[in-house]
PQR file of N, CA, C, O and H, with PARSE charges and radii, in Angstrom:
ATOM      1  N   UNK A   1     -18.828   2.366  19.736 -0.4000 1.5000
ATOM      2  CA  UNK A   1     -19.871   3.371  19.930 -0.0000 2.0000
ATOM      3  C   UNK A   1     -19.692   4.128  21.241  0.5500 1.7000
ATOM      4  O   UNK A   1     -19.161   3.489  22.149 -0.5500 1.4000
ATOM      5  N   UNK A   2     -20.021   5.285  21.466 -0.4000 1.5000
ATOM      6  CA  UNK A   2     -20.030   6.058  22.672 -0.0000 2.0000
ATOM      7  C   UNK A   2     -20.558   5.391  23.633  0.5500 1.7000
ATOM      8  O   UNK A   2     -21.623   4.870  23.299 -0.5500 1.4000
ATOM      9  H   UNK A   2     -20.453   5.805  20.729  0.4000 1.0000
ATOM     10  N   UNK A   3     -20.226   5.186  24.750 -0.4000 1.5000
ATOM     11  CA  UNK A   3     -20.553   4.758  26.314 -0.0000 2.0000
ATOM     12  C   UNK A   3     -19.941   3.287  26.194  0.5500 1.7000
ATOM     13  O   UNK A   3     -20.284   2.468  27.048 -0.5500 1.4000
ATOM     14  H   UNK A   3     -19.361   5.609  25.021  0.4000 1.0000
ATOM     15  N   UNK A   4     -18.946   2.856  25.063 -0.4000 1.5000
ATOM     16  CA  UNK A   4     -18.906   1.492  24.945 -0.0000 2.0000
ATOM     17  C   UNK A   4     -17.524   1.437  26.005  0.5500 1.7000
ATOM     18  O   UNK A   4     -16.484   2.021  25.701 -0.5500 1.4000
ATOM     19  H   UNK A   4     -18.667   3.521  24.369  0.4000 1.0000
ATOM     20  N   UNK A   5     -17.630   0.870  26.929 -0.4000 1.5000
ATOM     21  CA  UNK A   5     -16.956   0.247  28.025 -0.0000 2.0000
ATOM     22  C   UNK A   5     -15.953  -0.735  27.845  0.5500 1.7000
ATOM     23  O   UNK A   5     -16.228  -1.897  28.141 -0.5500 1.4000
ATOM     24  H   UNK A   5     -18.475   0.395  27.176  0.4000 1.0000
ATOM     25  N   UNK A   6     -14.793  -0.440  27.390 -0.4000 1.5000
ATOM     26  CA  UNK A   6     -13.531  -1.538  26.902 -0.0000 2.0000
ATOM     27  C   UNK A   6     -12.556  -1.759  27.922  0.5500 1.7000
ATOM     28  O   UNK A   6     -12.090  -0.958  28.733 -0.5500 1.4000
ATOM     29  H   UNK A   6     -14.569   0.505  27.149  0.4000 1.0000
ATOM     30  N   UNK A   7     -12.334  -2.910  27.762 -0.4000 1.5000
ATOM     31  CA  UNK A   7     -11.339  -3.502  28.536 -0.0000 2.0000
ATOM     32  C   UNK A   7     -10.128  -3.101  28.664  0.5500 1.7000
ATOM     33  O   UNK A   7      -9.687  -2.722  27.578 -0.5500 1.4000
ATOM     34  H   UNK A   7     -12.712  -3.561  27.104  0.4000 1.0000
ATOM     35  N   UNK A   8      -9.080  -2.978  29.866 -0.4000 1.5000
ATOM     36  CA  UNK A   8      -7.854  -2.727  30.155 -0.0000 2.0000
ATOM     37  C   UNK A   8      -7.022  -3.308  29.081  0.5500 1.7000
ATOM     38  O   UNK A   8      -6.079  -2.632  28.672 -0.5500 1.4000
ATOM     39  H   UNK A   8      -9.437  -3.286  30.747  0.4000 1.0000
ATOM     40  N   UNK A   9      -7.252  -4.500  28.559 -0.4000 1.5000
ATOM     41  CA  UNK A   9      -5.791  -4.779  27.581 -0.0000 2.0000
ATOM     42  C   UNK A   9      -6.645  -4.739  26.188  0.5500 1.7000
ATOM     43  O   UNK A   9      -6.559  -5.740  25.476 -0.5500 1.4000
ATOM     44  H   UNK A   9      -8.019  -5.049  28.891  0.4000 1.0000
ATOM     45  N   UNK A  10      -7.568  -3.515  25.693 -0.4000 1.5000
ATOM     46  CA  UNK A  10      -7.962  -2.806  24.695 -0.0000 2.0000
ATOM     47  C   UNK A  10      -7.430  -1.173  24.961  0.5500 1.7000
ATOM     48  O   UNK A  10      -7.678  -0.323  24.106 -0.5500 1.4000
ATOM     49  H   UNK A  10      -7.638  -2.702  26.271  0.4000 1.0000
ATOM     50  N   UNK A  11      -6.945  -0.944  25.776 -0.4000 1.5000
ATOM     51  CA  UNK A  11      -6.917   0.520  26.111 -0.0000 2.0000
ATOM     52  C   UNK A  11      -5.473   0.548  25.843  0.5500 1.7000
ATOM     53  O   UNK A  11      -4.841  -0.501  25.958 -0.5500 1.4000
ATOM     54  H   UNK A  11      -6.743  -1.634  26.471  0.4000 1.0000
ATOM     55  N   UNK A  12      -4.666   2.038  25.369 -0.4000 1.5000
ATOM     56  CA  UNK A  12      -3.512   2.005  25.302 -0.0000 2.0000
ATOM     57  C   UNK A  12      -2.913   2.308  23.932  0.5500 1.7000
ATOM     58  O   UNK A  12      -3.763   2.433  23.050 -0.5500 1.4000
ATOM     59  H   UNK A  12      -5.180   2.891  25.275  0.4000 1.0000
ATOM     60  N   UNK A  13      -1.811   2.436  23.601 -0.4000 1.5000
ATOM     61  CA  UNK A  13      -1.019   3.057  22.449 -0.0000 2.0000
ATOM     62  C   UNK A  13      -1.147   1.696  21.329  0.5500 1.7000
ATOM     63  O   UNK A  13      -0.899   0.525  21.616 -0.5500 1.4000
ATOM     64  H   UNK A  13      -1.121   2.335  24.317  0.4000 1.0000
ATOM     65  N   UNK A  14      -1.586   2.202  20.042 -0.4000 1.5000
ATOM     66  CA  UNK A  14      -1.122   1.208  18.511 -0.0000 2.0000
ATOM     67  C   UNK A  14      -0.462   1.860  17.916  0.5500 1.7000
ATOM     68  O   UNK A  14      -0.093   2.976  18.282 -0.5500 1.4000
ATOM     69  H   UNK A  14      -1.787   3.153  19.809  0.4000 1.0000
ATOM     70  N   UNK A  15      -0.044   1.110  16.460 -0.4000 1.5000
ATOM     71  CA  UNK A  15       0.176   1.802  15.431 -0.0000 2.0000
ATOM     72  C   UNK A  15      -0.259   0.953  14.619  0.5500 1.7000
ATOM     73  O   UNK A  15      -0.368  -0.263  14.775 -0.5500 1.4000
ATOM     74  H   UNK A  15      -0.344   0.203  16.162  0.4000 1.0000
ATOM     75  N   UNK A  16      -0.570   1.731  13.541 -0.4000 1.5000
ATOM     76  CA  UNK A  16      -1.112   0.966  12.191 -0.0000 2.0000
ATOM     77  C   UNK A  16      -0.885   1.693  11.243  0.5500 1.7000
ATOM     78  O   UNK A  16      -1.266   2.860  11.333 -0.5500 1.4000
ATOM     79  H   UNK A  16      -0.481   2.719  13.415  0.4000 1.0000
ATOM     80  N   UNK A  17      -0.221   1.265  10.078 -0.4000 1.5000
ATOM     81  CA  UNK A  17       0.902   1.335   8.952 -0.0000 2.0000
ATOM     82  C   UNK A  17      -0.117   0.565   7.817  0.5500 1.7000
ATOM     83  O   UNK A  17      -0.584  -0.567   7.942 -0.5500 1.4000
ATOM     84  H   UNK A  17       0.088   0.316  10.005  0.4000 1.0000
ATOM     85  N   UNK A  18      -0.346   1.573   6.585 -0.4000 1.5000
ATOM     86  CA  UNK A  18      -0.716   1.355   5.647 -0.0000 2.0000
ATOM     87  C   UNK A  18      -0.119   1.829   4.526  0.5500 1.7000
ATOM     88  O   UNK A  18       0.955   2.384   4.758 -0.5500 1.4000
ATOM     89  H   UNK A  18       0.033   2.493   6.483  0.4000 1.0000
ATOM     90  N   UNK A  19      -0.541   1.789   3.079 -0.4000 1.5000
ATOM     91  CA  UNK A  19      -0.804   2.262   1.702 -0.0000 2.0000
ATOM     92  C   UNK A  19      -2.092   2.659   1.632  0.5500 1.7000
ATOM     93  O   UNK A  19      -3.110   2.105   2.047 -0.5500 1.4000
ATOM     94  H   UNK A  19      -1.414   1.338   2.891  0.4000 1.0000
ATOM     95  N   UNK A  20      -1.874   4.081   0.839 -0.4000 1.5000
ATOM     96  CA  UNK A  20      -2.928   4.308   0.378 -0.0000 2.0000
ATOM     97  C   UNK A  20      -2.660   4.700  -1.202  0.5500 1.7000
ATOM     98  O   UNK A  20      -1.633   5.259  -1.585 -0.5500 1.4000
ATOM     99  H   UNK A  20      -1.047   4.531   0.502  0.4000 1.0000
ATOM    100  N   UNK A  21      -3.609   4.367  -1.940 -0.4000 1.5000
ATOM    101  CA  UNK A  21      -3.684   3.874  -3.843 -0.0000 2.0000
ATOM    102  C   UNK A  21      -3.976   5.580  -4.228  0.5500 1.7000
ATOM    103  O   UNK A  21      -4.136   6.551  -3.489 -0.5500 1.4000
ATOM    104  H   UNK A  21      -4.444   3.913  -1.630  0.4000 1.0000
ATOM    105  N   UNK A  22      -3.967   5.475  -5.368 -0.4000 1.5000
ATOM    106  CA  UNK A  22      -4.458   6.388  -6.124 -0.0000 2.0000
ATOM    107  C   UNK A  22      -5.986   6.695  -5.903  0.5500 1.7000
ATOM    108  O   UNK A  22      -6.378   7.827  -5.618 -0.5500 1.4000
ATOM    109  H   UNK A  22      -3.838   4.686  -5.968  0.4000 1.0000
ATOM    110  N   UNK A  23      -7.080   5.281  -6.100 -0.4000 1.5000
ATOM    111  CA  UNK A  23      -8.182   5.420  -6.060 -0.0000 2.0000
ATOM    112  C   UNK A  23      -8.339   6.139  -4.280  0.5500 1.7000
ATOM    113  O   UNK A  23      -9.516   6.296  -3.956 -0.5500 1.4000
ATOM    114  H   UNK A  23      -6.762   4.361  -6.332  0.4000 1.0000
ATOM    115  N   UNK A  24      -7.734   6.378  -3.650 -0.4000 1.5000
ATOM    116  CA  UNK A  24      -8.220   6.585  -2.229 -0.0000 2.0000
ATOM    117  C   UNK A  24      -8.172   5.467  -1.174  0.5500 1.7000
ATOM    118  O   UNK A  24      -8.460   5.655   0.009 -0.5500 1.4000
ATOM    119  H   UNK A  24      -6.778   6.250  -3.913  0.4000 1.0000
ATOM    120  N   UNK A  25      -7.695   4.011  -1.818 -0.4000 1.5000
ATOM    121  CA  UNK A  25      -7.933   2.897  -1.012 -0.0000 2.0000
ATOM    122  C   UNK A  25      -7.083   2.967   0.133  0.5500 1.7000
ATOM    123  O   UNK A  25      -6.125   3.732   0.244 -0.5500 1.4000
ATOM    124  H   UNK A  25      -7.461   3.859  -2.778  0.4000 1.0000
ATOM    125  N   UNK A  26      -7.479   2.122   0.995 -0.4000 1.5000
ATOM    126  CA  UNK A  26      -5.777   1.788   2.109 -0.0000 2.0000
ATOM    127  C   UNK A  26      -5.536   0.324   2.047  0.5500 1.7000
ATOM    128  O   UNK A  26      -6.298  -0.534   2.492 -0.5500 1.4000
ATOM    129  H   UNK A  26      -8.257   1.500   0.905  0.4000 1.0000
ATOM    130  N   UNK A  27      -4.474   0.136   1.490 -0.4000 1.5000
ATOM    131  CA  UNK A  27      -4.541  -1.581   1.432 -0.0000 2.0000
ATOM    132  C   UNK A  27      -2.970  -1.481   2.139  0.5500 1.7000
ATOM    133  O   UNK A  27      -2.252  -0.481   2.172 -0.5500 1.4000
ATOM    134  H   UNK A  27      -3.855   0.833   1.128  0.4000 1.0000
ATOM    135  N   UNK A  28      -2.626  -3.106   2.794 -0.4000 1.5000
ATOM    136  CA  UNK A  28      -1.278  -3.570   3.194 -0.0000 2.0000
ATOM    137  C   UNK A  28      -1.437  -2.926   4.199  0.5500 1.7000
ATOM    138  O   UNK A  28      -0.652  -1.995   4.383 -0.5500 1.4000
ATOM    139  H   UNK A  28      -3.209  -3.918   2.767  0.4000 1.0000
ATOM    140  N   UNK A  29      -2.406  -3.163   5.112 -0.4000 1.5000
ATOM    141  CA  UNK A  29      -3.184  -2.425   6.498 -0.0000 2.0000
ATOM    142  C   UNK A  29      -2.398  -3.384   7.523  0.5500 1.7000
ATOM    143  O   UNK A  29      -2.830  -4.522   7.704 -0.5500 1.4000
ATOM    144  H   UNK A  29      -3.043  -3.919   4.962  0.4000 1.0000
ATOM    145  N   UNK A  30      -1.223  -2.926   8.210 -0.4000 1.5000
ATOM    146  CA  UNK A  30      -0.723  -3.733   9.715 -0.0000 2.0000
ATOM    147  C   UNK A  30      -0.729  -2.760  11.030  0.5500 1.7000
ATOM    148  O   UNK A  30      -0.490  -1.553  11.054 -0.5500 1.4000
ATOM    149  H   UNK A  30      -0.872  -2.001   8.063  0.4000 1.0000
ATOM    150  N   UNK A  31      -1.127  -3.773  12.302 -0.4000 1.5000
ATOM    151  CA  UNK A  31      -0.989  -2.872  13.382 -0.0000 2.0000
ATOM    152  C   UNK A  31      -0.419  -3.775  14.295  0.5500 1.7000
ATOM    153  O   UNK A  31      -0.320  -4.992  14.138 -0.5500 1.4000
ATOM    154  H   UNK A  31      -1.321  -4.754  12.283  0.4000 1.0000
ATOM    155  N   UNK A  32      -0.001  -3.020  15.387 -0.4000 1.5000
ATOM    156  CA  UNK A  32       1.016  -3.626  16.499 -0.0000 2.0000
ATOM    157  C   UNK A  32       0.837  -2.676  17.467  0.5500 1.7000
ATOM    158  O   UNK A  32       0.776  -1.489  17.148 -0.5500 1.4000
ATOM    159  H   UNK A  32      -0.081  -2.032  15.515  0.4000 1.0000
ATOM    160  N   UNK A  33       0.723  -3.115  18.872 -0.4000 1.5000
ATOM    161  CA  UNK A  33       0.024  -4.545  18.675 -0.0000 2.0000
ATOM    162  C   UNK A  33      -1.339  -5.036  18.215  0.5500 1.7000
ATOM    163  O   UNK A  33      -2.216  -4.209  17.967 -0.5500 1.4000
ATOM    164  H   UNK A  33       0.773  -4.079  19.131  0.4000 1.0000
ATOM    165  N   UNK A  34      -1.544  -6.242  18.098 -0.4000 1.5000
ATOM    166  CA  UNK A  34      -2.492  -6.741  17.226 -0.0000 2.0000
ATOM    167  C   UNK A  34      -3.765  -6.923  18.409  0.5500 1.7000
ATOM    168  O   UNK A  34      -4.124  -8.051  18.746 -0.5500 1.4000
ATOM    169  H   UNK A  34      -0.832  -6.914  18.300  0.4000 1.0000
ATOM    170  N   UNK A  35      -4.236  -5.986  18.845 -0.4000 1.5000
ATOM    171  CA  UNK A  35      -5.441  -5.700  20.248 -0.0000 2.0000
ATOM    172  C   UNK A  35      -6.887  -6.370  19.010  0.5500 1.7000
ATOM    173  O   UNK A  35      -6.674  -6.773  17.867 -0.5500 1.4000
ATOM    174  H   UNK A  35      -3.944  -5.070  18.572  0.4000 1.0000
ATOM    175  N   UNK A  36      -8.007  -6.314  19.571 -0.4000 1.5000
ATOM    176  CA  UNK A  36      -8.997  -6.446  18.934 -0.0000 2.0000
ATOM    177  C   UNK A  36      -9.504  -5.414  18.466  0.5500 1.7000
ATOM    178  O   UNK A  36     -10.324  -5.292  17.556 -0.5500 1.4000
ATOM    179  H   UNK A  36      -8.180  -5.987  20.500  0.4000 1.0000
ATOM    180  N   UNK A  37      -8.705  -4.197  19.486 -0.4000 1.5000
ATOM    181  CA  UNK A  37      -9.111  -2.546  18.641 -0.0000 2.0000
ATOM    182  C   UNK A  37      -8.541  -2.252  17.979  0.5500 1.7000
ATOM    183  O   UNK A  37      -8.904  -1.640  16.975 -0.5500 1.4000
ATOM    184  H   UNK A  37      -8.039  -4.296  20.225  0.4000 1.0000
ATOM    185  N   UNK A  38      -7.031  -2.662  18.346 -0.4000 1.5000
ATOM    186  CA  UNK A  38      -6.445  -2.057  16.881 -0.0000 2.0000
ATOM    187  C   UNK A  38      -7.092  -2.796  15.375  0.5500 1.7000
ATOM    188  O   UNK A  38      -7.198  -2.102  14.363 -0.5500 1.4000
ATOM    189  H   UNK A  38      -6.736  -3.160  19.162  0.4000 1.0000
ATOM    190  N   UNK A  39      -7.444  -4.080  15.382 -0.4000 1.5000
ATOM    191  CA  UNK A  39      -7.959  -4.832  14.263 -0.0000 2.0000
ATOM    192  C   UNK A  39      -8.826  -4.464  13.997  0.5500 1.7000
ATOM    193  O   UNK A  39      -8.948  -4.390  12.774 -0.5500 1.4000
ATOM    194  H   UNK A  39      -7.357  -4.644  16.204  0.4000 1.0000
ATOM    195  N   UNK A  40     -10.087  -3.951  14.853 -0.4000 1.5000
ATOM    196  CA  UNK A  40     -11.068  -3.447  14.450 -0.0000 2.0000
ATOM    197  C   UNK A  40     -11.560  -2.054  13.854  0.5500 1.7000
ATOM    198  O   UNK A  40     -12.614  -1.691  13.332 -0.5500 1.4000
ATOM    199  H   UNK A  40      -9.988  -4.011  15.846  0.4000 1.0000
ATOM    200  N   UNK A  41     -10.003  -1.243  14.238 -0.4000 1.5000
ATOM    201  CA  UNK A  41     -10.057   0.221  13.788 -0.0000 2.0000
ATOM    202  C   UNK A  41      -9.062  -0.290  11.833  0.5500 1.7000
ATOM    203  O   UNK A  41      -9.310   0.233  10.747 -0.5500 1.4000
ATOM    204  H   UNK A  41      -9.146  -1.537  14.662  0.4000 1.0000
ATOM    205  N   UNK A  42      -8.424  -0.978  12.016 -0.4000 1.5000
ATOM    206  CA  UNK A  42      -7.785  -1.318  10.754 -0.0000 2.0000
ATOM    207  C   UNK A  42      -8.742  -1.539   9.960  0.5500 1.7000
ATOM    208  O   UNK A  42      -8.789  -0.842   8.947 -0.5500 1.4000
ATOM    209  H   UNK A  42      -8.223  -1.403  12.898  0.4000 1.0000
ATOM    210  N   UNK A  43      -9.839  -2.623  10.194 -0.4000 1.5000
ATOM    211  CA  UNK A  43     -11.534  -3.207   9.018 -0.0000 2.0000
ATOM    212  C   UNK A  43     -11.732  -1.514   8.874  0.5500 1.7000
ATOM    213  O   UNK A  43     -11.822  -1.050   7.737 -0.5500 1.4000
ATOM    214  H   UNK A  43      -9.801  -3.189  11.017  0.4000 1.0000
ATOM    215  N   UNK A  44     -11.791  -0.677   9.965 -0.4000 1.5000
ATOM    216  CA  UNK A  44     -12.688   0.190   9.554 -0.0000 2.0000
ATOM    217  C   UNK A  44     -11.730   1.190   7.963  0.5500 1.7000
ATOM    218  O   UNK A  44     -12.240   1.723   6.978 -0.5500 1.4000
ATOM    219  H   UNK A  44     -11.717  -1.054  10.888  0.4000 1.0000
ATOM    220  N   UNK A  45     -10.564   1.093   8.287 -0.4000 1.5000
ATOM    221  CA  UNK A  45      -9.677   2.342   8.134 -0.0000 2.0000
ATOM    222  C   UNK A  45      -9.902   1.767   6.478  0.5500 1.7000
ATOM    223  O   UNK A  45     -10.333   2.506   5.593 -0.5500 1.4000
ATOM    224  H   UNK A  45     -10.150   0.659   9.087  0.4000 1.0000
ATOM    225  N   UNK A  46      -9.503   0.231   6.242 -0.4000 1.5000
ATOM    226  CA  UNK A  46     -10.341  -0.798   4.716 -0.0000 2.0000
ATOM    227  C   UNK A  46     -11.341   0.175   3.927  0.5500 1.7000
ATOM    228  O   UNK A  46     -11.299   0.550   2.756 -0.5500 1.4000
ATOM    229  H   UNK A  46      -9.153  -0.369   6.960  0.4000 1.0000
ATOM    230  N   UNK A  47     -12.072   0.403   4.745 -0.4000 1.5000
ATOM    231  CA  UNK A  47     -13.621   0.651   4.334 -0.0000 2.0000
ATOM    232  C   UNK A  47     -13.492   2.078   4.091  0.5500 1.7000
ATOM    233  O   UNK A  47     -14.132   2.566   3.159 -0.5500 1.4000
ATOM    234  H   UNK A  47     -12.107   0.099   5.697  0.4000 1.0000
ATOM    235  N   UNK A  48     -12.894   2.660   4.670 -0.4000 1.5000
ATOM    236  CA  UNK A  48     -12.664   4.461   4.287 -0.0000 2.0000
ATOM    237  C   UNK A  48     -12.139   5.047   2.689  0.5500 1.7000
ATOM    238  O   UNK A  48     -11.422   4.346   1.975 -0.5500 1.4000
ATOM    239  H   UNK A  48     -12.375   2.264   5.426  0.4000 1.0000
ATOM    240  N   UNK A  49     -12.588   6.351   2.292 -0.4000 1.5000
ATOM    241  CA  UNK A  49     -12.071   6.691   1.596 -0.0000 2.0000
ATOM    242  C   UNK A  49     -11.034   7.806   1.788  0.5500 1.7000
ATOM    243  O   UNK A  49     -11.304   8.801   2.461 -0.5500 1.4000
ATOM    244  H   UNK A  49     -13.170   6.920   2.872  0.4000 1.0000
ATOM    245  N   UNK A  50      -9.888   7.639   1.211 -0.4000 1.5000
ATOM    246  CA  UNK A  50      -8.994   9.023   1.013 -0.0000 2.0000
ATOM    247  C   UNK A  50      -9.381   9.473  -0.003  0.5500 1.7000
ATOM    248  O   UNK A  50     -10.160   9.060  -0.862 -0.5500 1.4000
ATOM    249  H   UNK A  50      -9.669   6.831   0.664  0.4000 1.0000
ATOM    250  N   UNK A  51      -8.442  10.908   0.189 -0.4000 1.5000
ATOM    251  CA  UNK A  51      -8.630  12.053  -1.003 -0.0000 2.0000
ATOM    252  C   UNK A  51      -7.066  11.735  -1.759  0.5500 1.7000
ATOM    253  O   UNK A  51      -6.056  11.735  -1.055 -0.5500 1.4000
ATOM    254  H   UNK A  51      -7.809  11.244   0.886  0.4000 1.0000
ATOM    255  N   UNK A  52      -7.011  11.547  -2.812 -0.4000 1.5000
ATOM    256  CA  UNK A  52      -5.954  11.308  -3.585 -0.0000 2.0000
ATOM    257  C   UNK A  52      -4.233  11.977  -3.092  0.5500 1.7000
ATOM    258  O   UNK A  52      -3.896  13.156  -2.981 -0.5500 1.4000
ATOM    259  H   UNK A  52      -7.831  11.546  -3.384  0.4000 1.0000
ATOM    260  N   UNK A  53      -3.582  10.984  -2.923 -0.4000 1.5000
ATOM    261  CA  UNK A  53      -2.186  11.435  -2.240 -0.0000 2.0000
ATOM    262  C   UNK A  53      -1.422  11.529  -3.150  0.5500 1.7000
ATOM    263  O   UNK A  53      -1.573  10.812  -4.139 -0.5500 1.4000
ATOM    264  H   UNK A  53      -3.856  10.026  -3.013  0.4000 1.0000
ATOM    265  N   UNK A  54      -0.264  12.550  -3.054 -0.4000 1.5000
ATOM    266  CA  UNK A  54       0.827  12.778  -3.541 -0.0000 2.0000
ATOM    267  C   UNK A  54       1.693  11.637  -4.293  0.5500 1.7000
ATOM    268  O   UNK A  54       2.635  11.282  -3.584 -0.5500 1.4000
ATOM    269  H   UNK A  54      -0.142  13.132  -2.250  0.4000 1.0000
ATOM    270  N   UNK A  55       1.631  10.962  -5.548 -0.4000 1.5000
ATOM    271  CA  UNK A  55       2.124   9.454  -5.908 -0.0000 2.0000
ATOM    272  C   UNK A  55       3.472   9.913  -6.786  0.5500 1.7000
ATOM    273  O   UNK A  55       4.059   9.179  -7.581 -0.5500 1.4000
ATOM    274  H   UNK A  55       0.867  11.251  -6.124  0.4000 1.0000
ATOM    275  N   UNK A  56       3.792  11.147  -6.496 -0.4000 1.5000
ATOM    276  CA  UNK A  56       5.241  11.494  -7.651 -0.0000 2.0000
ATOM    277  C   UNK A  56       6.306  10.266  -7.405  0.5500 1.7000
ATOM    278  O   UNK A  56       7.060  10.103  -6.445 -0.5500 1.4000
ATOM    279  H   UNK A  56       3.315  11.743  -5.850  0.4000 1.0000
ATOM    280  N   UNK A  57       6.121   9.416  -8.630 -0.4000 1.5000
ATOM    281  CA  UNK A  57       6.997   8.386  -8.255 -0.0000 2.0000
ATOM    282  C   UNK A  57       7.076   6.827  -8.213  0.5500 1.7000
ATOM    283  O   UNK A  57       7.841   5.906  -8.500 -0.5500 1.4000
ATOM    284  H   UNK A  57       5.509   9.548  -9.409  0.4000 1.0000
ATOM    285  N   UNK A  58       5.581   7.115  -7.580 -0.4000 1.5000
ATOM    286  CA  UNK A  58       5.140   6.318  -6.884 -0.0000 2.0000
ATOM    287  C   UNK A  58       4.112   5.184  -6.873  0.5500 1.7000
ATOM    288  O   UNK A  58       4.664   4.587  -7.798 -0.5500 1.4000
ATOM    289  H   UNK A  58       4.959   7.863  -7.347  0.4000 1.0000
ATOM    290  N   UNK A  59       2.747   4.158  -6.494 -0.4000 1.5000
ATOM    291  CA  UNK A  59       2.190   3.827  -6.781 -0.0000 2.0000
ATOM    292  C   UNK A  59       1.094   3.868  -5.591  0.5500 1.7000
ATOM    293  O   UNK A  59      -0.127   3.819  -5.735 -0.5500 1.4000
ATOM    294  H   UNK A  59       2.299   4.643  -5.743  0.4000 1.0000
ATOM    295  N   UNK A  60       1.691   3.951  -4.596 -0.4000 1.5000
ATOM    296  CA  UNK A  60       1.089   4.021  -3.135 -0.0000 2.0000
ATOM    297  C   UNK A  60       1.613   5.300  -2.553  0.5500 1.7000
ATOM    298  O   UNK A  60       2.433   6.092  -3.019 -0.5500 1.4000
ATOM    299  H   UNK A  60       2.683   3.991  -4.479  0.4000 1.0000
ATOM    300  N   UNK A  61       0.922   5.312  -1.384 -0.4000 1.5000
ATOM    301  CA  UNK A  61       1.565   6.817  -0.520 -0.0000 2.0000
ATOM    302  C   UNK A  61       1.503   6.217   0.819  0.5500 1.7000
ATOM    303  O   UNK A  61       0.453   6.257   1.460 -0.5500 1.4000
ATOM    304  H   UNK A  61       0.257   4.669  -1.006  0.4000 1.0000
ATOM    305  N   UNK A  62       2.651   5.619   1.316 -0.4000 1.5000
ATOM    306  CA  UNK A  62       2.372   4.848   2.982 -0.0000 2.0000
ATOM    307  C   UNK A  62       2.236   5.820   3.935  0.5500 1.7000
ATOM    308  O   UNK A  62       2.598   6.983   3.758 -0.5500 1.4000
ATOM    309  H   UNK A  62       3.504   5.586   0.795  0.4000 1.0000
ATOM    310  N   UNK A  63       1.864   5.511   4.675 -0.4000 1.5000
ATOM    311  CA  UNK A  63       1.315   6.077   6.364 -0.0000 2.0000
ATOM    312  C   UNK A  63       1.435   5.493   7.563  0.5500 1.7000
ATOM    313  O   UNK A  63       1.468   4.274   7.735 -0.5500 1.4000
ATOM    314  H   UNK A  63       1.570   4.566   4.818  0.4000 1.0000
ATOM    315  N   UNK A  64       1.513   6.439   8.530 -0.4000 1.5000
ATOM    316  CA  UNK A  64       1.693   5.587   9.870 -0.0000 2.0000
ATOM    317  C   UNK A  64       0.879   6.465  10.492  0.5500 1.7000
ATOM    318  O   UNK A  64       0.894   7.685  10.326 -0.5500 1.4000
ATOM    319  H   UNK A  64       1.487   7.429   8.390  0.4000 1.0000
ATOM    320  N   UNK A  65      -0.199   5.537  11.576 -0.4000 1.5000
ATOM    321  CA  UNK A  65      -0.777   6.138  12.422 -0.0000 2.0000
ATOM    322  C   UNK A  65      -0.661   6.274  13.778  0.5500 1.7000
ATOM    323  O   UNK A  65      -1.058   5.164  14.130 -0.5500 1.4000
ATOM    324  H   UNK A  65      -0.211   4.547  11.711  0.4000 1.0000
ATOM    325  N   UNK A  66      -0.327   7.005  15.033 -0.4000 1.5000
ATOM    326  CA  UNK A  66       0.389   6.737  16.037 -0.0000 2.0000
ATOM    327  C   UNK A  66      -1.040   6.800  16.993  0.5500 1.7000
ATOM    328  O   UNK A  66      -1.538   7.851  17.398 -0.5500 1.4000
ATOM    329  H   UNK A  66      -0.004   7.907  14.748  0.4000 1.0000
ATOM    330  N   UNK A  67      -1.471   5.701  17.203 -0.4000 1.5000
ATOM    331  CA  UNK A  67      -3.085   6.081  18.060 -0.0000 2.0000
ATOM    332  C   UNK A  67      -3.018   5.693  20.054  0.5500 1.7000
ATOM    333  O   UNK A  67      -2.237   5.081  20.782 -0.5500 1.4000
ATOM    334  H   UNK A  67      -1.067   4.848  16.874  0.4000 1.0000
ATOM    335  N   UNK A  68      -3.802   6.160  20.177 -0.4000 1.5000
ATOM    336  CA  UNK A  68      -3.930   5.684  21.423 -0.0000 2.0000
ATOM    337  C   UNK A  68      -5.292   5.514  22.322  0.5500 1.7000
ATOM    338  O   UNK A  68      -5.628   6.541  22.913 -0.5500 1.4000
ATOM    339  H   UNK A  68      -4.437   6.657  19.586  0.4000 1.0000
ATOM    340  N   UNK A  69      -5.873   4.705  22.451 -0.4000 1.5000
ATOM    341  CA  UNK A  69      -6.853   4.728  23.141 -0.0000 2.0000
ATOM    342  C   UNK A  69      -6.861   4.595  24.745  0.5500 1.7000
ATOM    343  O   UNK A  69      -6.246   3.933  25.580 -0.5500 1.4000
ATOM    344  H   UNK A  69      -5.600   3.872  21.970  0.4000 1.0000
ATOM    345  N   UNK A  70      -7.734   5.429  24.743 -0.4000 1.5000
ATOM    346  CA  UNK A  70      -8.326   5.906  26.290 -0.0000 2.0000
ATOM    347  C   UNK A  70      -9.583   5.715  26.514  0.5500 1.7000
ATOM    348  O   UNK A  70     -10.412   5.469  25.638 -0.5500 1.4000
ATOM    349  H   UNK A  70      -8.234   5.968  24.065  0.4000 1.0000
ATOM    350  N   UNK A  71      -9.835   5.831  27.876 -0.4000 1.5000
ATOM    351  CA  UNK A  71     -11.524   5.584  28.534 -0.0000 2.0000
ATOM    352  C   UNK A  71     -12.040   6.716  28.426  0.5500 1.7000
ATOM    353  O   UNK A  71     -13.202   6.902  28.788 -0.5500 1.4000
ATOM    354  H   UNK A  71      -9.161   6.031  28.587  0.4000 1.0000
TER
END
C-alpha cells in the first residue's frame, strides 16, 4: 500500500517468468530472487486477469517481467 515503508533487502531488481492460458490465467509463476516482494507481487500477478494472448501454436504464451523496486 502507499506510504508502506520496506526494507533494504525488499528493494531492488526481480524477475518473474510466467504462462499465461487461454482463459487469461498466469500459472508456472517463478521469480528470482525469491524477496518476500517478489513472492508477494507473484500471489498477486495468480489472481489477475489477462486479455487473451496470441496461442498460434501454442497452449500458453510465456512472459518475463523485468521489475524493480524502489522507495
Amino acid at each position: 500500500p502507499a506510504g508502506t515503508k520496506l526494507p533494504a533487502s525488499e528493494l531492488g531488481h526481480f524477475n518473474l517468468v510466467g504462462d499465461i492460458t487461454a482463459a487469461g490465467q498466469m500459472i508456472n509463476i517463478e521469480v528470482r530472487p525469491e524477496t518476500e516482494m517478489a513472492k508477494c507481487y507473484a500471489a498477486q500477478m495468480a489472481k489477475a486477469h489477462f486479455l487473451h494472448p496470441p496461442l498460434v501454436g501454442r497452449t500458453t504464451y510465456p512472459v518475463l517481467l523485468d521489475l524493480n523496486v524502489t522507495p
